[in-house]
KEVEX-301923 format. One record per residue (C-alpha): residue number from 1; x, y, z. Coordinates in nm, 2 decimals, m for minus. Example, Ala and Ser with C-alpha at 12.3 -4.5 7.8 and 13.67 -1.06 7.14 Angstrom:
<atoms>
<atom><num>1</num><east>1.23</east><north>m0.45</north><up>0.78</up></atom>
<atom><num>2</num><east>1.37</east><north>m0.11</north><up>0.71</up></atom>
</atoms>
This chain:
<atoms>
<atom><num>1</num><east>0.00</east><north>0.00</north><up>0.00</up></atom>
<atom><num>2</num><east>0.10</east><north>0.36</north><up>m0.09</up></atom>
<atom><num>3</num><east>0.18</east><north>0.64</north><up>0.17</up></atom>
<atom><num>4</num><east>m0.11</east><north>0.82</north><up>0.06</up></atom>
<atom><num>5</num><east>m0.34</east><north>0.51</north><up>0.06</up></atom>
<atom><num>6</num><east>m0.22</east><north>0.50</north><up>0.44</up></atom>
<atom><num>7</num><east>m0.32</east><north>0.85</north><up>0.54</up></atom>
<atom><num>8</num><east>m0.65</east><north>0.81</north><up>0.43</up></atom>
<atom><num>9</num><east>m0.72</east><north>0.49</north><up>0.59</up></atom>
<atom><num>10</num><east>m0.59</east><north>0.67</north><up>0.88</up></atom>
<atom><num>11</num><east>m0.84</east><north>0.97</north><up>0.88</up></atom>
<atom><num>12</num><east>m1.09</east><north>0.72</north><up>0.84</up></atom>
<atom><num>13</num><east>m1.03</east><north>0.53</north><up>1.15</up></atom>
<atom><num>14</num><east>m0.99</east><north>0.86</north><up>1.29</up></atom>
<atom><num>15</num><east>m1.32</east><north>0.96</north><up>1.20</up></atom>
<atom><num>16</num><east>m1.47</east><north>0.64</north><up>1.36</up></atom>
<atom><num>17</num><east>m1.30</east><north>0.67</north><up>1.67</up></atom>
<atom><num>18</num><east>m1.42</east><north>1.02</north><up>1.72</up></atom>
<atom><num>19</num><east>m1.76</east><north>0.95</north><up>1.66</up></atom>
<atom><num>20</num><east>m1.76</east><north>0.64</north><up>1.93</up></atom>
<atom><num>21</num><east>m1.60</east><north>0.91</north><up>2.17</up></atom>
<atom><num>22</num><east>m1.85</east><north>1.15</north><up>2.13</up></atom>
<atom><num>23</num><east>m2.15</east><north>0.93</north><up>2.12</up></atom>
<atom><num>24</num><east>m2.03</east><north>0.74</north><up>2.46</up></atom>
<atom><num>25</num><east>m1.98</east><north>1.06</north><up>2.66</up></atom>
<atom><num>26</num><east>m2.33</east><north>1.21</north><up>2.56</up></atom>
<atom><num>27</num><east>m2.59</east><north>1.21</north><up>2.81</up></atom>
<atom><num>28</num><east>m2.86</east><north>1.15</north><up>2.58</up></atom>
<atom><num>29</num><east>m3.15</east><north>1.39</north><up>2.76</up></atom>
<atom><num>30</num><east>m3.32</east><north>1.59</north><up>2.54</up></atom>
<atom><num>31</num><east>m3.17</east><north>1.94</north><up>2.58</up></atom>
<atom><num>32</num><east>m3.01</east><north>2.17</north><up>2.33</up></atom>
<atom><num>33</num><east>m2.69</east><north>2.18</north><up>2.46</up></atom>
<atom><num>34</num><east>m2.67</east><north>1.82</north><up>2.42</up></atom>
<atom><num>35</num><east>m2.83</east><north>1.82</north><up>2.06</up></atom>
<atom><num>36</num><east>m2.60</east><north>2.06</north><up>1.94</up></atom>
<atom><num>37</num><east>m2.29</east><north>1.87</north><up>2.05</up></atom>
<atom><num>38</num><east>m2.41</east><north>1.58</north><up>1.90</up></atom>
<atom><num>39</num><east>m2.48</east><north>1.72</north><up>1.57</up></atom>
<atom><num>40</num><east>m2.17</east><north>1.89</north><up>1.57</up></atom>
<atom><num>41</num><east>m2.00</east><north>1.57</north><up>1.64</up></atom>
<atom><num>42</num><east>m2.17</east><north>1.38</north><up>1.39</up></atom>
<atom><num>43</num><east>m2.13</east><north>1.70</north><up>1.13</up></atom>
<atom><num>44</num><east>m1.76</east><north>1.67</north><up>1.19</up></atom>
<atom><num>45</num><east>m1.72</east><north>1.32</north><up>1.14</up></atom>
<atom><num>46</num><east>m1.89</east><north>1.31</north><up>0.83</up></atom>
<atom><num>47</num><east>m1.66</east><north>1.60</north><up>0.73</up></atom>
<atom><num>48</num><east>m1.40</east><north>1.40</north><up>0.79</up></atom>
<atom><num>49</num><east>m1.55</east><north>1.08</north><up>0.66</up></atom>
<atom><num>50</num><east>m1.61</east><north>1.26</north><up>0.28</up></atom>
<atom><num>51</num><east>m1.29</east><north>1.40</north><up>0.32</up></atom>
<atom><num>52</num><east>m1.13</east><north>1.11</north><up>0.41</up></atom>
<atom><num>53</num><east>m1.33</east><north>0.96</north><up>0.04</up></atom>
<atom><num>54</num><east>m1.23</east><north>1.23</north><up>m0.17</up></atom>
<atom><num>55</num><east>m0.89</east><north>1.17</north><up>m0.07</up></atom>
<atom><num>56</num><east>m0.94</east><north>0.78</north><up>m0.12</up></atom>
<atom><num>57</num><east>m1.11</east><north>0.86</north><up>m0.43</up></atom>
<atom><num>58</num><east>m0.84</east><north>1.12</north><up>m0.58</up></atom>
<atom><num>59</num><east>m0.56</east><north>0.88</north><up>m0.50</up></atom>
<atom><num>60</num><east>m0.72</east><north>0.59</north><up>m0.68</up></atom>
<atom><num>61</num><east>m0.78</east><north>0.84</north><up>m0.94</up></atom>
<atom><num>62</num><east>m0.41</east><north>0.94</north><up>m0.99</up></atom>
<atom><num>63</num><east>m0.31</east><north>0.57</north><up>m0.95</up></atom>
<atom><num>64</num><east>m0.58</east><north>0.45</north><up>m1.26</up></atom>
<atom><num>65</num><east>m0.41</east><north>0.72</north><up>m1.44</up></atom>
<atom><num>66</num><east>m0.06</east><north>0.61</north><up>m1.39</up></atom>
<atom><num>67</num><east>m0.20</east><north>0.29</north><up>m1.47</up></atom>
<atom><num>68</num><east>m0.31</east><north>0.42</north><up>m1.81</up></atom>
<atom><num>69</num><east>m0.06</east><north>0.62</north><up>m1.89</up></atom>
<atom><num>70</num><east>0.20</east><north>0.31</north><up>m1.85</up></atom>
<atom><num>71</num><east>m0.03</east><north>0.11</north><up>m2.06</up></atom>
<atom><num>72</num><east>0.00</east><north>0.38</north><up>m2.32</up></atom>
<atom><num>73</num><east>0.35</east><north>0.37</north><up>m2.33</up></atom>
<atom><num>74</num><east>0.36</east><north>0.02</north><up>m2.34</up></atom>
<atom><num>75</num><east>0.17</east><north>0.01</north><up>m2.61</up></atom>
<atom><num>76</num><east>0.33</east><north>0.30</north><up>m2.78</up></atom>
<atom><num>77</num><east>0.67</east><north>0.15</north><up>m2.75</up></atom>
<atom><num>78</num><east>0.53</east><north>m0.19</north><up>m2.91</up></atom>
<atom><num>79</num><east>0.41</east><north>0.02</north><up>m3.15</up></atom>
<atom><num>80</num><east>0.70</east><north>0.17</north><up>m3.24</up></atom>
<atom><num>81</num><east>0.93</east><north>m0.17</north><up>m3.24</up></atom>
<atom><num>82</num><east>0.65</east><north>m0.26</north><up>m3.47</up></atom>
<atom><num>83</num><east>0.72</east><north>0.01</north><up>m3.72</up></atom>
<atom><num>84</num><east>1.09</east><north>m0.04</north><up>m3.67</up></atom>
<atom><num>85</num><east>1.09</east><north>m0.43</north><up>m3.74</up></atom>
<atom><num>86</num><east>0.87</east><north>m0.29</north><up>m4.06</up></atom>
<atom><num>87</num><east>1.14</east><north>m0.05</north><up>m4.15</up></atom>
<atom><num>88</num><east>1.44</east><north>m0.29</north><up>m4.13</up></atom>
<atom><num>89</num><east>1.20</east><north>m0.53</north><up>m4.32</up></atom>
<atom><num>90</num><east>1.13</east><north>m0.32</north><up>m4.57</up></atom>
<atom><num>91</num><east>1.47</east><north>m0.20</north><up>m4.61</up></atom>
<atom><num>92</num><east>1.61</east><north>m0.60</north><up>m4.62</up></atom>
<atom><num>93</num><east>1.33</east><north>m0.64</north><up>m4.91</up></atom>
<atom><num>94</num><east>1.47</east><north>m0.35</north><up>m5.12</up></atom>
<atom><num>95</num><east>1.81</east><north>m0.39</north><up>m5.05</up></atom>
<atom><num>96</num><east>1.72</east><north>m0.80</north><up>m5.18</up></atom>
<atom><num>97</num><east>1.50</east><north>m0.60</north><up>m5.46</up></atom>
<atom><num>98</num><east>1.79</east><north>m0.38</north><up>m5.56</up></atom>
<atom><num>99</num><east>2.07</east><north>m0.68</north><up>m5.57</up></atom>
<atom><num>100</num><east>1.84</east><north>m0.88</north><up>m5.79</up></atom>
<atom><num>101</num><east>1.78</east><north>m0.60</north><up>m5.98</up></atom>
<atom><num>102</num><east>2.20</east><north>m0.58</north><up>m6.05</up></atom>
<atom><num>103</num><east>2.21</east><north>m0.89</north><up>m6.13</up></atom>
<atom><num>104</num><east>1.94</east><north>m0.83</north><up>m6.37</up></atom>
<atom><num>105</num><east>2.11</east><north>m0.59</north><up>m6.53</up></atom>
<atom><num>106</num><east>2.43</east><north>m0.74</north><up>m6.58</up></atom>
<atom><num>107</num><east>2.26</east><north>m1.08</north><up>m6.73</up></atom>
<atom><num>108</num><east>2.11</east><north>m0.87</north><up>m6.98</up></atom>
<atom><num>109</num><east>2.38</east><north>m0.66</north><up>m7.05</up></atom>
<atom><num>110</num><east>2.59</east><north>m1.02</north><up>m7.06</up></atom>
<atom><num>111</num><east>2.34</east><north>m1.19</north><up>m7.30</up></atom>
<atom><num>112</num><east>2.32</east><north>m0.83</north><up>m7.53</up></atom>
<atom><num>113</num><east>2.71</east><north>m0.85</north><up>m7.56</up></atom>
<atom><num>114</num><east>2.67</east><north>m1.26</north><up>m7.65</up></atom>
<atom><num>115</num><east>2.41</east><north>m1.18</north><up>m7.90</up></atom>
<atom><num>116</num><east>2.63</east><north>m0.94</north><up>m8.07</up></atom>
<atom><num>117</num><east>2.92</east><north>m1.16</north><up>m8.04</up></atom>
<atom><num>118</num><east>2.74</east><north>m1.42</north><up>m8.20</up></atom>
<atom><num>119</num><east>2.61</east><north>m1.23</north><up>m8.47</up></atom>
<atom><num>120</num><east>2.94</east><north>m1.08</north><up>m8.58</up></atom>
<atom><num>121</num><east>3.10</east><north>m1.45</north><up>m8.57</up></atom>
<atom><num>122</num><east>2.82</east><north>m1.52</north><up>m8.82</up></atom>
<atom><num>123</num><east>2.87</east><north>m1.24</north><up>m9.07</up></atom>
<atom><num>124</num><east>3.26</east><north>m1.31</north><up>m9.02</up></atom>
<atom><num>125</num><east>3.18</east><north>m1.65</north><up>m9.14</up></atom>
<atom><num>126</num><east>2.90</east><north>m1.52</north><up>m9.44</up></atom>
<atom><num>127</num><east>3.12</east><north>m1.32</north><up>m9.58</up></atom>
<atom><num>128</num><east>3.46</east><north>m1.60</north><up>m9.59</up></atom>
<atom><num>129</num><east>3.25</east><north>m1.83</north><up>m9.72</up></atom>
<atom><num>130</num><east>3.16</east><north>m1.55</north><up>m10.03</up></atom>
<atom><num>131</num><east>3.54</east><north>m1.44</north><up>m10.03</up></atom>
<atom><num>132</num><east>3.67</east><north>m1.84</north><up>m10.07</up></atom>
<atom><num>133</num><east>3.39</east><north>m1.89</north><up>m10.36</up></atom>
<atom><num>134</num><east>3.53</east><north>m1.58</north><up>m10.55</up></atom>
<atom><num>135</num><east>3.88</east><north>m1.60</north><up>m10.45</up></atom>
<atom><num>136</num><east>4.02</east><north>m1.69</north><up>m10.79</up></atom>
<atom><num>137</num><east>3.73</east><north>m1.57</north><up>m11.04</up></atom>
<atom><num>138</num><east>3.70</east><north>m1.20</north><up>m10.85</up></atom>
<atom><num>139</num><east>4.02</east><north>m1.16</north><up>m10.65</up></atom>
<atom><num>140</num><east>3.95</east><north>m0.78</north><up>m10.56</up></atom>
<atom><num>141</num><east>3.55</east><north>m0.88</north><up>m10.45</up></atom>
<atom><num>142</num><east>3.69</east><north>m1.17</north><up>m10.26</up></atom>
<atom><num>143</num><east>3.91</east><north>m0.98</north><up>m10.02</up></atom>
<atom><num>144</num><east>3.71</east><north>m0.69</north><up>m9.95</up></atom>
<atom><num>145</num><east>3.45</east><north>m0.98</north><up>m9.83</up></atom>
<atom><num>146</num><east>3.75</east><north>m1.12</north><up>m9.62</up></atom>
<atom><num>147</num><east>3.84</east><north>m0.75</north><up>m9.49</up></atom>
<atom><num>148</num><east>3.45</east><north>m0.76</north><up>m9.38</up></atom>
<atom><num>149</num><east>3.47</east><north>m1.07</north><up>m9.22</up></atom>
<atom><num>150</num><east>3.82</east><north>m0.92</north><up>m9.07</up></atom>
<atom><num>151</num><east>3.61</east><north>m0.63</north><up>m8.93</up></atom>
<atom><num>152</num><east>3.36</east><north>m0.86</north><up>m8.75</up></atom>
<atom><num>153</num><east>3.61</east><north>m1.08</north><up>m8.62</up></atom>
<atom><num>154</num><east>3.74</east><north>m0.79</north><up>m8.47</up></atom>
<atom><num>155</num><east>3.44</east><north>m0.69</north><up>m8.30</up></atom>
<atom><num>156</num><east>3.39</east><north>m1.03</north><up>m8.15</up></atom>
<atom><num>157</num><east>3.72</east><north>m0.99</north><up>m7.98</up></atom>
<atom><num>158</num><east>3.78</east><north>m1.40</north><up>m8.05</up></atom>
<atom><num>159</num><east>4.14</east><north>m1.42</north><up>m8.15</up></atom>
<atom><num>160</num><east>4.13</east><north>m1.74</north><up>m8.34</up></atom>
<atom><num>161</num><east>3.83</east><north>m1.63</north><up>m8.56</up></atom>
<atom><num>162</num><east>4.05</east><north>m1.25</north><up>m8.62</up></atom>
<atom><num>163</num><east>4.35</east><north>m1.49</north><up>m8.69</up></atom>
<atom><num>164</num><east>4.16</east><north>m1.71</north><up>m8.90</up></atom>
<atom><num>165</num><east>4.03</east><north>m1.43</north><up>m9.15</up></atom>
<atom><num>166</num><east>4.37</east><north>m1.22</north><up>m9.14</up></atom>
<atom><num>167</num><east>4.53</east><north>m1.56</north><up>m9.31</up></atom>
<atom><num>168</num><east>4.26</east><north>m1.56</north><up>m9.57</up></atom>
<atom><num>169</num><east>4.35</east><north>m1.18</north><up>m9.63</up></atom>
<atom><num>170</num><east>4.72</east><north>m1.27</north><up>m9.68</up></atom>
<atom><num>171</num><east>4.63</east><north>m1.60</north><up>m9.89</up></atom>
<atom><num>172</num><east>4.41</east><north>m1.42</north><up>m10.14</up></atom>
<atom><num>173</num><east>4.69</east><north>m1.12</north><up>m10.14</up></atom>
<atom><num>174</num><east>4.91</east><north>m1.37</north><up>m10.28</up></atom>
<atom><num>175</num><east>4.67</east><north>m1.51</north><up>m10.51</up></atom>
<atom><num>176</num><east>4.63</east><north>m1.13</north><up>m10.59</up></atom>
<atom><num>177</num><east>5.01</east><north>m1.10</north><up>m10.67</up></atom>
<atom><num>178</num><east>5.04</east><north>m1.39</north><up>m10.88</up></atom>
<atom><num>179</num><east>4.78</east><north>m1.27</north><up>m11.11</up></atom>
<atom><num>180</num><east>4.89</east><north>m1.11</north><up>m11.42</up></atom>
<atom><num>181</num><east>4.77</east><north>m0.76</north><up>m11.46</up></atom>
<atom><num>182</num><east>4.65</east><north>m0.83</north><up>m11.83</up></atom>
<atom><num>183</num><east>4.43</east><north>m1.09</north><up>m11.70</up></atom>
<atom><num>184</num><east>4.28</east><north>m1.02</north><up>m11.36</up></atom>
<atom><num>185</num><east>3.89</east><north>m0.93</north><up>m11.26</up></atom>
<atom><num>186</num><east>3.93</east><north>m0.56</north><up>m11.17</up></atom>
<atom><num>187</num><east>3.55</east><north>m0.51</north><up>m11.03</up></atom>
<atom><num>188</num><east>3.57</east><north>m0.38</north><up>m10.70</up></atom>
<atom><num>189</num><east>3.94</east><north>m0.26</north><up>m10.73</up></atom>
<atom><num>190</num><east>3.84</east><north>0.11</north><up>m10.61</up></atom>
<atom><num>191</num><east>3.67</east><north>m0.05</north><up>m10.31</up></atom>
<atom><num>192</num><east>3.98</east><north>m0.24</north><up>m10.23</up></atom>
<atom><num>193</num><east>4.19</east><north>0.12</north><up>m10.24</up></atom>
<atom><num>194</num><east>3.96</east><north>0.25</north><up>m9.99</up></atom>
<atom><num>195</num><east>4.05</east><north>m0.07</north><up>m9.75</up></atom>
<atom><num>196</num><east>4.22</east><north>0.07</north><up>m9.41</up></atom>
<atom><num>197</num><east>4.37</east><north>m0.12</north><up>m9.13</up></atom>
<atom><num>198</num><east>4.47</east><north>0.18</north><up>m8.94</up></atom>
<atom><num>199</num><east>4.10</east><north>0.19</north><up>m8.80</up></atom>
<atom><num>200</num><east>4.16</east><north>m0.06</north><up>m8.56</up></atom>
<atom><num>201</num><east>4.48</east><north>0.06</north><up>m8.42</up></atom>
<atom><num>202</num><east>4.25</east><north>0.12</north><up>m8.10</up></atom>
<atom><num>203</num><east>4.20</east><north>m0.24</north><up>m8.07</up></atom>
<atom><num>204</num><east>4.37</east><north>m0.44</north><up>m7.77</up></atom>
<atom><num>205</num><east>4.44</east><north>m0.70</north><up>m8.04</up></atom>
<atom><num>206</num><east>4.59</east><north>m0.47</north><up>m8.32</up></atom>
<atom><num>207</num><east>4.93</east><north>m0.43</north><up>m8.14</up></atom>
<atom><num>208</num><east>5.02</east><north>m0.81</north><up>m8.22</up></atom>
<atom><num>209</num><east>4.94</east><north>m0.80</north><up>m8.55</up></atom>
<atom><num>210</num><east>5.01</east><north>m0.42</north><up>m8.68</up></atom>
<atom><num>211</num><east>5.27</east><north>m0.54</north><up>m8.87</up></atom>
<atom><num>212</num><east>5.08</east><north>m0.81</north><up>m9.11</up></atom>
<atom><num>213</num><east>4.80</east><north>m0.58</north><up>m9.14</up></atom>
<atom><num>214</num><east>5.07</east><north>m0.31</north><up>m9.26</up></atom>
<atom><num>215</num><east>5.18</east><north>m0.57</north><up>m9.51</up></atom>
<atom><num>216</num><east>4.87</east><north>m0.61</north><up>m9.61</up></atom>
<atom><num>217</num><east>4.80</east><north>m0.27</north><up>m9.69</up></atom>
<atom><num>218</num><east>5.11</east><north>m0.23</north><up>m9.85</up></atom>
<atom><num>219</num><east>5.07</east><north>m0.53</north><up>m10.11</up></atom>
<atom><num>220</num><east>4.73</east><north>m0.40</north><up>m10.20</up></atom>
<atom><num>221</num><east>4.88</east><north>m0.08</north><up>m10.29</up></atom>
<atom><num>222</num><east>5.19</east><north>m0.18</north><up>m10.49</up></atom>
<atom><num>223</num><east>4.98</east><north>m0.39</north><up>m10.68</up></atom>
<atom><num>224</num><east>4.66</east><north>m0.21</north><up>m10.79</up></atom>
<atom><num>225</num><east>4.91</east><north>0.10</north><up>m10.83</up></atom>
<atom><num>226</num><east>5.10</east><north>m0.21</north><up>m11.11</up></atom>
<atom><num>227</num><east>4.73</east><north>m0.26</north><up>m11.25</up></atom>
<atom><num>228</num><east>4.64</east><north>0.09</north><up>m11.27</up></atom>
<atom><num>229</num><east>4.98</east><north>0.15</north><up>m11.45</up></atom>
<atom><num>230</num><east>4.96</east><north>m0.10</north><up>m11.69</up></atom>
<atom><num>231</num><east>4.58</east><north>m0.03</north><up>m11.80</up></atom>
<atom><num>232</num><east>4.74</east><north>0.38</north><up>m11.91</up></atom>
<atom><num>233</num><east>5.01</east><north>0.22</north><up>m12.08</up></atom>
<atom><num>234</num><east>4.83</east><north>0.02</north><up>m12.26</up></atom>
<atom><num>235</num><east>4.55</east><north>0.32</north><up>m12.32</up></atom>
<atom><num>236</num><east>4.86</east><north>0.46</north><up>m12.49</up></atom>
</atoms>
């Protein structure tokens, strides 16, 4: 029991005693004097007695409302621990949502860069197969189609298939060579002038084979300038 709870039950047992006292010492004859002091007896004890309730009352009061008030908080701090394991929740979720979402990203960008792998290893291999079938009847047609293959090679970045056309572009330079000026195909000889290596100087894989492709470009030149000088001459 509280202090408080204490005083009142004291004033209340107060109050009793008082009111024994004063009723045991009354002579109970009918005079004024005698009615007064009993009224006034019984007027202060319940004085004291509703005093002695309100006070009883008002503490019981405070104590329901301390009551409350902790079950508020309680619930309030449940509340927020709710909203807390929520946020942390929530935040797990996105944090999952935002990993997946990477991974995503880079699975798509991996299967974009496959696709276009795969599709330049095709055209590479399109446009050997047209070189090879021309390679003796057109010689000029047949390695710009292996200088196109060349440039998809090079954009697949698969060193076997770039090594694999840059030996078809030497092979059909020699056939090239061989041929006799008087008696070689010269459709798409102006295309062939307009060839450039130097365009992929950028490339990782250029460094280690700069010098074949400078060979390259130099054969082509030496002998269409040959073809180009013979075909005034004989204009002459």
């Amino acid at each position: 029991m509280k202090k408080s709870d204490w005083l009142s039950l004291f004033a209340f047992i107060i109050s009793i005693i008082a009111l024994v006292l004063i009723l045991l010492k009354t002579d109970f004859r009918t005079t004024g004097d005698a009615f007064i002091a009993i009224m006034a007896g019984f007027m202060g004890a319940c004085a004291t007695l509703i005093i002695g309730v309100q006070i009883y009352n008002s503490i019981d009061t405070r104590y329901t409302i301390n009551e409350l008030n902790k079950s508020f908080e309680e619930k309030i701090k449940a509340l927020d621990k709710s909203i807390d394991s929520q946020l942390r929740d929530s935040r797990v979720l996105q944090n999952e949502l935002n990993y997946e979402l990477t991974n995503t990203k880079k699975e798509l960008e991996r299967a974009k860069e496959e696709r276009k792998k795969n599709e330049f290893t095709i055209d590479a291999g399109i446009a050997q197969c047209y070189g090879l079938s021309l390679s003796e009847k057109q010689p000029f047609t047949a390695i710009n189609s292996f200088y196109t293959a060349f440039n998809s090679a090079m954009q697949t970045n698969d060193t076997s298939l770039v090594e694999d056309c840059l030996r078809k572009l030497e092979v059909q330079l020699t056939i090239i060579e061989h041929l006799q000026s008087d008696n070689i195909f010269k459709a798409h000889m102006e295309d062939t002038k307009e060839m450039s290596f130097n365009k992929f100087n950028e490339h990782p894989y250029y460094l280690l084979i700069e010098d074949r492709c400078n060979k390259l470009q130099q054969g082509l030149g030496k002998k269409i300038l040959a073809i180009e000088q013979y075909v005034k001459e004989k204009q002459q």
